[in-house]
VOKOL-151381 format. One record per atom (N, C-alpha, C): residue number from 0; atom name; x, y, z. Coordinates in nm, 4 decimals. Example, Ala and Ser with C-alpha at 12.3 -4.5 7.8 and 13.67 -1.06 7.14 Angstrom:
BEGIN
     k    a       east      north         up
     0    N     1.3190    -0.5690     0.7800
     0   CA     1.2300    -0.4500     0.7800
     0    C     1.3200    -0.3300     0.7800
     1    N     1.2850    -0.2250     0.7080
     1   CA     1.3670    -0.1060     0.7140
     1    C     1.2900     0.0030     0.7870
This chain:
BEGIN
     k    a       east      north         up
     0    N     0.0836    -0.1183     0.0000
     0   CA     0.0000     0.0000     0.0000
     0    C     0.0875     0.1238     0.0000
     1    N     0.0158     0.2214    -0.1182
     1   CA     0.1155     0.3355    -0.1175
     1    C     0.0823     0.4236     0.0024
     2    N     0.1703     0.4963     0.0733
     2   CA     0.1435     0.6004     0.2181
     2    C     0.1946     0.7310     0.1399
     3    N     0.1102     0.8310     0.1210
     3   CA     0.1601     0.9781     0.1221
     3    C     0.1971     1.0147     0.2327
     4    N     0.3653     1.0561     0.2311
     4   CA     0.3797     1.1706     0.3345
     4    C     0.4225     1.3104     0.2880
     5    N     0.3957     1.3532     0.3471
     5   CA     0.4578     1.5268     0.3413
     5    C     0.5634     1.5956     0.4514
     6    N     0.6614     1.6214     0.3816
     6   CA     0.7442     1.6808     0.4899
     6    C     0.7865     1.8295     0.4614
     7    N     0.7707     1.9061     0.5326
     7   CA     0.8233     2.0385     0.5041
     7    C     0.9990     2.0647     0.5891
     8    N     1.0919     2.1014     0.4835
     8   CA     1.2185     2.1009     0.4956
     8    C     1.2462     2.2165     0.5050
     9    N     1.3808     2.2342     0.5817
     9   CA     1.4190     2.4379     0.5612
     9    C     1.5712     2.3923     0.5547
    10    N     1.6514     2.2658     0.5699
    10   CA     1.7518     2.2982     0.5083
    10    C     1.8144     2.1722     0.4701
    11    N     1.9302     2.1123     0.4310
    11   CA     2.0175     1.9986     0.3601
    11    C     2.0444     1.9338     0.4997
    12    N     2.0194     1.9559     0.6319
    12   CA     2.0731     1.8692     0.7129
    12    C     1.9360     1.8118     0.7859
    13    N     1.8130     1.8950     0.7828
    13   CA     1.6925     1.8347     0.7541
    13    C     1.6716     1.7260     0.6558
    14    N     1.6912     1.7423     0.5741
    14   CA     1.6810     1.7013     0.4426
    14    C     1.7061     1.5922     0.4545
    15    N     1.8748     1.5497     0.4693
    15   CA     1.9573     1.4332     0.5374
    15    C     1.8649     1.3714     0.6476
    16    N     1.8308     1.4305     0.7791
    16   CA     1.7756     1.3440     0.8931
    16    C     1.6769     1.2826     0.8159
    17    N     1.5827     1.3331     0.7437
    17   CA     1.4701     1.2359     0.6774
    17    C     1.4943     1.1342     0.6102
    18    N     1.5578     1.1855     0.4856
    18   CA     1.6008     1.0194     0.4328
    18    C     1.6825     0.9173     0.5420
    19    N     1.7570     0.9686     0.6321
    19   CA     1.8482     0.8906     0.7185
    19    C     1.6823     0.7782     0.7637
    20    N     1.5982     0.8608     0.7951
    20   CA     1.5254     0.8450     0.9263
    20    C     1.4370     0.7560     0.8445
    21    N     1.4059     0.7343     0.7310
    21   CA     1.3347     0.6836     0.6029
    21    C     1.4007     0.5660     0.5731
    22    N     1.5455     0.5643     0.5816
    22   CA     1.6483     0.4583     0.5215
    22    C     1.6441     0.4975     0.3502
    23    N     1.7388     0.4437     0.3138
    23   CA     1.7555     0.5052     0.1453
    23    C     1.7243     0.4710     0.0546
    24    N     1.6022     0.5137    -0.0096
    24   CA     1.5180     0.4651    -0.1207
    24    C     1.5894     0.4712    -0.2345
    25    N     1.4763     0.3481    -0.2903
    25   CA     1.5638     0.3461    -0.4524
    25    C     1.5268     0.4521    -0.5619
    26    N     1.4254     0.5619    -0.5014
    26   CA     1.4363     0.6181    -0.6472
    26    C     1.3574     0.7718    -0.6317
    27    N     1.4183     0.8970    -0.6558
    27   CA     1.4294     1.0002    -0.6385
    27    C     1.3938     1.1194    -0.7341
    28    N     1.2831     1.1869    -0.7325
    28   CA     1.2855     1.3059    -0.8338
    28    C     1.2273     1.4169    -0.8121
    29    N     1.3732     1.5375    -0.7956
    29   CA     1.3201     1.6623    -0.7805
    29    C     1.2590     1.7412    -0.8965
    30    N     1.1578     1.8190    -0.8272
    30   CA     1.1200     1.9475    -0.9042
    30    C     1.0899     2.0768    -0.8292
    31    N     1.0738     2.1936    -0.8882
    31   CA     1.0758     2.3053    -0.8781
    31    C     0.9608     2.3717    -0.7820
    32    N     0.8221     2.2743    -0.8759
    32   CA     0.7183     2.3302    -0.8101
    32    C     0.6322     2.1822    -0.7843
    33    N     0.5253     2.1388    -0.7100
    33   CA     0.4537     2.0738    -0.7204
    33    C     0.3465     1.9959    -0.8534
    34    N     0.4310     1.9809    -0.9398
    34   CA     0.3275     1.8987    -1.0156
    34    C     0.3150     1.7798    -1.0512
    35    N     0.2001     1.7455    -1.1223
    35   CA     0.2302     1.6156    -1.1313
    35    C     0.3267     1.5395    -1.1849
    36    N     0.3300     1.3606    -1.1734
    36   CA     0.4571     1.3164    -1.2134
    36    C     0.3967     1.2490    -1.3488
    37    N     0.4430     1.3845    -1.4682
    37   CA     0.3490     1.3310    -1.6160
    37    C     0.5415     1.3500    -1.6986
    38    N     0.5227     1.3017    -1.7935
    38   CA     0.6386     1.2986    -1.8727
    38    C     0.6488     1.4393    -1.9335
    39    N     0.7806     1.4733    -2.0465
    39   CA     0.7279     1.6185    -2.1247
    39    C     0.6638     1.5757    -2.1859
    40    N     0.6272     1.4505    -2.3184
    40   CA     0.5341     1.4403    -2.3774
    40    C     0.4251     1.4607    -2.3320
    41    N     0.4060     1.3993    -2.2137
    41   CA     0.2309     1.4239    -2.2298
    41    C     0.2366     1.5991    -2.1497
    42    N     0.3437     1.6966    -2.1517
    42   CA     0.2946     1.7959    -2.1125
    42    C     0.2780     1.8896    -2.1682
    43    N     0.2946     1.8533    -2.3609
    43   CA     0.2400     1.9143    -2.4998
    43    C     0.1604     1.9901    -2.5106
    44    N     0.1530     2.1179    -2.5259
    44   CA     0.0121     2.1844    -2.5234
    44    C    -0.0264     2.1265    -2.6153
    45    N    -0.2023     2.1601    -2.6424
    45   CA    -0.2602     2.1721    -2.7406
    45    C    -0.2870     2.0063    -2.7767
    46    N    -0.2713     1.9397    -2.6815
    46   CA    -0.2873     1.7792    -2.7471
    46    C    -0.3752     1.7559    -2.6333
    47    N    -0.4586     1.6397    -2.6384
    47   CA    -0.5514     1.5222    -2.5459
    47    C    -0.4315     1.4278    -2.5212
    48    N    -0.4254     1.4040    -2.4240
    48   CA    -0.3456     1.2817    -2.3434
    48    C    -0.3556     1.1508    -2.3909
    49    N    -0.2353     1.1290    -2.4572
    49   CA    -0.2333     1.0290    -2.5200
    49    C    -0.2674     1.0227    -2.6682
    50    N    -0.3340     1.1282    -2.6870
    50   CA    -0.3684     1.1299    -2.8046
    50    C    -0.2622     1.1502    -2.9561
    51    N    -0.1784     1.0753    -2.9857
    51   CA    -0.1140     1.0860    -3.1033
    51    C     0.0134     1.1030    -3.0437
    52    N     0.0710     1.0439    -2.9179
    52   CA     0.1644     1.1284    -2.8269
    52    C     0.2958     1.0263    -2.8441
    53    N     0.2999     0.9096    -2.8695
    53   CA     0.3437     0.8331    -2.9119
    53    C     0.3917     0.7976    -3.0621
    54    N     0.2930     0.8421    -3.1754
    54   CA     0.3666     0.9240    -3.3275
    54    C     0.4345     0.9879    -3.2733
    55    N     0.4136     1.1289    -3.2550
    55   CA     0.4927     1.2566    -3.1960
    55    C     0.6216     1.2044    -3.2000
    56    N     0.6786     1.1486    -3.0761
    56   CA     0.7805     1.0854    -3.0195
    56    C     0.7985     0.9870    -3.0992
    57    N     0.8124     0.8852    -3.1615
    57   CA     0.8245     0.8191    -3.2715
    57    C     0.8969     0.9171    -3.3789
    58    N     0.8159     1.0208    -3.3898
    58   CA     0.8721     1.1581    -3.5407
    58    C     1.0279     1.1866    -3.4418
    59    N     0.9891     1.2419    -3.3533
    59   CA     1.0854     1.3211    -3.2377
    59    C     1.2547     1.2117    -3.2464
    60    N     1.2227     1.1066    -3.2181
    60   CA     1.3199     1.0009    -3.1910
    60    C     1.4157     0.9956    -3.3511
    61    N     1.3156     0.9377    -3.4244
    61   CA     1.3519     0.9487    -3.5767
    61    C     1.4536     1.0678    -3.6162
    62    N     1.3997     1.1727    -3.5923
    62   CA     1.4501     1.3102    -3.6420
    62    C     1.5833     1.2879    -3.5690
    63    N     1.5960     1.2368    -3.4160
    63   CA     1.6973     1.2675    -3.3205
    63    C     1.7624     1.2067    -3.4109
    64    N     1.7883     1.0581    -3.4684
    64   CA     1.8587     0.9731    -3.4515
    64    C     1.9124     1.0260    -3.6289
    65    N     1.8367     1.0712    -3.6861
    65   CA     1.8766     1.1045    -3.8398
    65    C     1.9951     1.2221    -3.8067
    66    N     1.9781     1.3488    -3.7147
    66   CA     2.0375     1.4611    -3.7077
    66    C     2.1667     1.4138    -3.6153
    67    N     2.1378     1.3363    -3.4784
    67   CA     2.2836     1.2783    -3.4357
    67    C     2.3470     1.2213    -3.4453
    68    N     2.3308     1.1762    -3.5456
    68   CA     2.4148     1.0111    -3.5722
    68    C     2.5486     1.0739    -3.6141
    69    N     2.6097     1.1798    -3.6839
    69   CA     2.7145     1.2079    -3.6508
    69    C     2.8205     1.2619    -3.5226
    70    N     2.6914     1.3064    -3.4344
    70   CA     2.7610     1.3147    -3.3287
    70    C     2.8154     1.2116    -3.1934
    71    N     2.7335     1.0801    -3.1760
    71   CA     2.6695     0.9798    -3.1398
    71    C     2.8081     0.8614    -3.1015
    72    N     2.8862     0.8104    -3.0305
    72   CA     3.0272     0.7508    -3.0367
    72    C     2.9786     0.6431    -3.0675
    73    N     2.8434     0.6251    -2.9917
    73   CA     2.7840     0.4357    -3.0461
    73    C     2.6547     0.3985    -3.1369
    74    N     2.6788     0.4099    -3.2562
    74   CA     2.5978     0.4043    -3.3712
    74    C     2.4676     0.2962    -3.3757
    75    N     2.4999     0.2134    -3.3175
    75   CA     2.4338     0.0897    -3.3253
    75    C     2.2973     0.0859    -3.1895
    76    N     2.2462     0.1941    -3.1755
    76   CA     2.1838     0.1931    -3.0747
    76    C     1.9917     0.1346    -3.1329
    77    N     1.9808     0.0818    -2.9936
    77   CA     1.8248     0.0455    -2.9770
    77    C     1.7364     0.1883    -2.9945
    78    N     1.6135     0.1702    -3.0106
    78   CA     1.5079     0.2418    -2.9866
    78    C     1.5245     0.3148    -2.8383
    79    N     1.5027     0.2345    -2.8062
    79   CA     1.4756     0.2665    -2.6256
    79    C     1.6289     0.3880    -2.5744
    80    N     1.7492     0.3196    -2.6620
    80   CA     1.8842     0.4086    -2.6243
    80    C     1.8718     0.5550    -2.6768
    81    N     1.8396     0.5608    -2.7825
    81   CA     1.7732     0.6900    -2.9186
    81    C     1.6703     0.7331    -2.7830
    82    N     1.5847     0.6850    -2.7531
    82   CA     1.4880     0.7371    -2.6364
    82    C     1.5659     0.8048    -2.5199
    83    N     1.6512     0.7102    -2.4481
    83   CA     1.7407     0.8054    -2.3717
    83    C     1.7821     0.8955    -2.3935
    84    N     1.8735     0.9217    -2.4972
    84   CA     2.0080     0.9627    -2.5898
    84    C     1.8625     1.1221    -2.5655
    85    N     1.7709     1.1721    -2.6686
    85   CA     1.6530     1.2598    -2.7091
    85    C     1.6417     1.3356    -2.5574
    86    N     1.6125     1.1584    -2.4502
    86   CA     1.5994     1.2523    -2.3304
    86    C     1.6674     1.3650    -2.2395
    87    N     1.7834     1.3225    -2.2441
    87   CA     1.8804     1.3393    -2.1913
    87    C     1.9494     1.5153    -2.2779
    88    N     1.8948     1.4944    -2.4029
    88   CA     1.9334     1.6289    -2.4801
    88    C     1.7623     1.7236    -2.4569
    89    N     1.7080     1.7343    -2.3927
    89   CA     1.5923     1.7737    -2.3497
    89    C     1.5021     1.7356    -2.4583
    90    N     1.4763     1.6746    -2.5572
    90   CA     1.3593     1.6456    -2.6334
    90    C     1.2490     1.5638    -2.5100
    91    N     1.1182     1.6419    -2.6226
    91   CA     1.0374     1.5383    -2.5230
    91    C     0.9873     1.4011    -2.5270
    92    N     0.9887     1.3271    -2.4321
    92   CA     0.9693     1.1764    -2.4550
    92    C     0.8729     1.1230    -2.3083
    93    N     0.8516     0.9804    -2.2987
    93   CA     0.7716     0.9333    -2.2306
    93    C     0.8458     0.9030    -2.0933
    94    N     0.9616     0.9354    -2.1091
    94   CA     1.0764     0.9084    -1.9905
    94    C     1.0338     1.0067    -1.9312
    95    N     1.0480     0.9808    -1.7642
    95   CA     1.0256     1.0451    -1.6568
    95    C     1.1660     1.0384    -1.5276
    96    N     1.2600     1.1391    -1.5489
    96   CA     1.4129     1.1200    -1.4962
    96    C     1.3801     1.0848    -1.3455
    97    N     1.4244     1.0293    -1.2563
    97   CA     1.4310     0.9599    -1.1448
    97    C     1.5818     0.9619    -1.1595
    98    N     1.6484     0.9234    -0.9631
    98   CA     1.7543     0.8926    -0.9788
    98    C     1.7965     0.8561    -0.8126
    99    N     1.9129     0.7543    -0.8113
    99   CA     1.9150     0.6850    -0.6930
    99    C     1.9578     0.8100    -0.5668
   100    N     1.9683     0.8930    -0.6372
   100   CA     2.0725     0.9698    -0.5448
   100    C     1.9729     1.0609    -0.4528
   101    N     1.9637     1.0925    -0.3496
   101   CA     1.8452     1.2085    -0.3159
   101    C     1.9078     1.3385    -0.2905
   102    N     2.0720     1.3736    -0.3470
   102   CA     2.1275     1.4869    -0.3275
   102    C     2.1103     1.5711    -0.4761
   103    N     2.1032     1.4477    -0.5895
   103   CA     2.0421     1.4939    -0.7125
   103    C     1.9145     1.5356    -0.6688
   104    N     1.8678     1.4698    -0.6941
   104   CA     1.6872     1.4928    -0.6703
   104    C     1.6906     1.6706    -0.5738
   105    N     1.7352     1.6477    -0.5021
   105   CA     1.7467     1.7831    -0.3969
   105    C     1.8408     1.8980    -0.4842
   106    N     1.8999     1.8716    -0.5545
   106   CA     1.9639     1.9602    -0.6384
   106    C     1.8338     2.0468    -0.7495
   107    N     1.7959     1.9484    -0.7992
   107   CA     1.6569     1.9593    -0.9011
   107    C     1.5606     2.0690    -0.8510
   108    N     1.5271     2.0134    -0.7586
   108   CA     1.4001     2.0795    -0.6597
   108    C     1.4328     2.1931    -0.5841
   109    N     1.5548     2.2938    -0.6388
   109   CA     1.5818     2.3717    -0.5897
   109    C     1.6377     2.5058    -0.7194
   110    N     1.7459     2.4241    -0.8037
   110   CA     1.7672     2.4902    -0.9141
   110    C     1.6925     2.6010    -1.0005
   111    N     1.7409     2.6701    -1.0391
   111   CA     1.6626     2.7704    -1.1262
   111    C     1.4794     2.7643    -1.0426
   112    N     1.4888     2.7860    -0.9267
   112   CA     1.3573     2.8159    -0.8712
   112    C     1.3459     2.9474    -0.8565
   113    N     1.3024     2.9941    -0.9818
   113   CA     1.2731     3.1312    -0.9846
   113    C     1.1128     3.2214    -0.9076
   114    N     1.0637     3.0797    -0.9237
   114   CA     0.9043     3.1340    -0.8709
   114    C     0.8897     3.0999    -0.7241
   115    N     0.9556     3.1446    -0.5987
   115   CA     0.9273     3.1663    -0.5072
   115    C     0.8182     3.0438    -0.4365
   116    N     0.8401     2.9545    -0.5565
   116   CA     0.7399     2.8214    -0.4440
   116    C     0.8511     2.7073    -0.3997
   117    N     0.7844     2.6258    -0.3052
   117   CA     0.8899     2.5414    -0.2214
   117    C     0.9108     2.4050    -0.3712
   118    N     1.0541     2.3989    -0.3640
   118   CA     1.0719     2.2598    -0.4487
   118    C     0.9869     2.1600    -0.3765
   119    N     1.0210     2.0149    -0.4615
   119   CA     0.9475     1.9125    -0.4080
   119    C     1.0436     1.8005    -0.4479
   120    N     1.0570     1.7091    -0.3690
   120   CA     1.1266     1.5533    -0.3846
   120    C     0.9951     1.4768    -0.4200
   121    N     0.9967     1.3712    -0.4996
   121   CA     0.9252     1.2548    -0.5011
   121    C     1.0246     1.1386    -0.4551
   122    N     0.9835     1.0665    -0.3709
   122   CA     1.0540     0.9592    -0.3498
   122    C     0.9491     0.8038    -0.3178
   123    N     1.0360     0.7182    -0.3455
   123   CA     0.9394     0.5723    -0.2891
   123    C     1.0298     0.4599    -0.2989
């Protein structure tokens, strides 16, 4: 059973006692402001969810893999790697970044927070 908690933090050694106090989860993702945990694809304006979101990204991947392949050290890549590879250069895709670390994640959820709202960790 999933448990929501909420913790309100004010600094990195807070931060620390919780996960300490939590033990260290496998998987971590900051953001800026509270929203949901949707991919960039589905955060497309102007589209219905799901709707054609998967072409899109299909075109998106394609294009990546036609335009980088000279830049690219390992040519021979899967779909799914081309999927990383897109993500990782900010295109949008169905990937949703997570990461083991919760000092990343806490890095995220703080960065370029220009709008005066509290970051947020997801963790589980």
């Amino acid at each position: 059973m999933w448990k929501l908690e909420i913790n309100t933090i004010n600094n990195v050694s807070e931060y620390l006692d919780v996960i300490r106090k939590r033990g260290f989860l496998c998987c971590y993702r900051g953001q800026t402001q509270d929203w949901p945990l949707v991919p960039s694809l589905g955060r497309l304006k102007d589209r219905n969810f799901l709707d054609g979101l998967l072409e899109i990204e299909e075109e998106i991947v394609e294009k990546f893999t036609q335009y980088s392949y000279p830049y690219l050290e390992n040519k021979s890549m899967s779909y799914f790697e081309y999927l990383i590879q897109a993500q990782h250069h900010g295109l949008p895709t169905r990937l949703l970044d997570f990461t083991s670390n919760p000092l990343i994640a806490l890095y995220f959820a703080i960065e370029e927070n220009i709008s005066n709202t509290d970051g947020v960790v997801w963790w589980y």
